[in-house]
C-alpha positions in Angstrom: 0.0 0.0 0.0 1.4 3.8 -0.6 2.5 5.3 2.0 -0.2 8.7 3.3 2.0 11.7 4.4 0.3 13.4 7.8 0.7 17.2 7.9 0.4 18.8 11.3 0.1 22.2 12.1 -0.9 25.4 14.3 -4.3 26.6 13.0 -3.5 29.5 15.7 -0.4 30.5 14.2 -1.9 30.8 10.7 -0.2 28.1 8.9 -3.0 26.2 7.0 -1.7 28.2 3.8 1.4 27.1 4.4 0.3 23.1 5.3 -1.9 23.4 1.9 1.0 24.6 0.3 3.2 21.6 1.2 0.1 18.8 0.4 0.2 20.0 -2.9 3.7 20.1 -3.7 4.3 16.5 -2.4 0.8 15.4 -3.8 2.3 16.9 -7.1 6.0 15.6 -6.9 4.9 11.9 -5.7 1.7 11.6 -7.8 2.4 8.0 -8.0 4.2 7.4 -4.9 1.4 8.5 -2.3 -1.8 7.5 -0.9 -2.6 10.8 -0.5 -1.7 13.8 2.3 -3.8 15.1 5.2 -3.7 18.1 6.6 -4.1 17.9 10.6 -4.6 20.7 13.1 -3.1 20.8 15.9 -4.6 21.0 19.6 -1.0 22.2 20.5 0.2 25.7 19.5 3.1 26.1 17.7 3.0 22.5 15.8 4.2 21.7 12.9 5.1 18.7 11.2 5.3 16.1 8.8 5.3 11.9 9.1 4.7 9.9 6.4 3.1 6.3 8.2 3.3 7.8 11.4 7.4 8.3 11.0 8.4 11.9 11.3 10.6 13.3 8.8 10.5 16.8 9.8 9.7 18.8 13.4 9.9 22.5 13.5 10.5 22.3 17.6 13.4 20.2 16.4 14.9 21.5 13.5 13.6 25.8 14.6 12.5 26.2 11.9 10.5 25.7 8.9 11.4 22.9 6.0 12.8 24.4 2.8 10.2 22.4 0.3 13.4 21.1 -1.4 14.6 19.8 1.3 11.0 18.4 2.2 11.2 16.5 -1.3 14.8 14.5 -0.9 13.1 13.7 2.7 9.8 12.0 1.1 11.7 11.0 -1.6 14.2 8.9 0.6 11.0 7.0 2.0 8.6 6.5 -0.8 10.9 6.2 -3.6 14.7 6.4 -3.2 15.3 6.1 -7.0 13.1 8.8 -8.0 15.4 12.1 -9.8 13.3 15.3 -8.4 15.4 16.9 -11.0 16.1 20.6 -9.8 15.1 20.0 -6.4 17.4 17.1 -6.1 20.5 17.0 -3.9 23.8 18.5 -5.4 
């Protein structure tokens, strides 16, 4: 079964744009790859992250910050389909 990428975020701190942003750049990149992408809000203020499966790949409490969507990419990428060329938005 394809793997479904979990998006969670502040509703509070305004960054449903941002989430819906994200879904559709993965749902775009990984059209084949993916189950699909949903979009969570969070109870907690100042979430935000992203699991694929329940594994997280990227914590903004962790990392301070927010995931360049490049960087987002190679991350997905390097679960759901190692092999896959993301072509600009690949590693150097």
């Amino acid at each position: 079964m394809k793997p479904t990428i979990t998006i969670l975020y502040c509703p509070k701190c305004g960054w449903m744009l941002r989430s819906a942003y994200i879904a559709q750049e993965l749902l775009t990149t990984f059209v084949d790859d993916l189950y699909g992408v949903t979009l969570v809000p969070s109870e907690i203020s100042g979430r935000f992250s992203v699991a694929i499966d329940g594994e997280v790949l990227f914590d903004r409490k962790i990392e301070g910050r927010f995931p360049e969507i490049k960087e987002l990419k190679q991350l997905v990428r390097d679960v759901v389909n190692p092999a896959k060329d993301l072509g600009h938005s690949d590693k150097k």
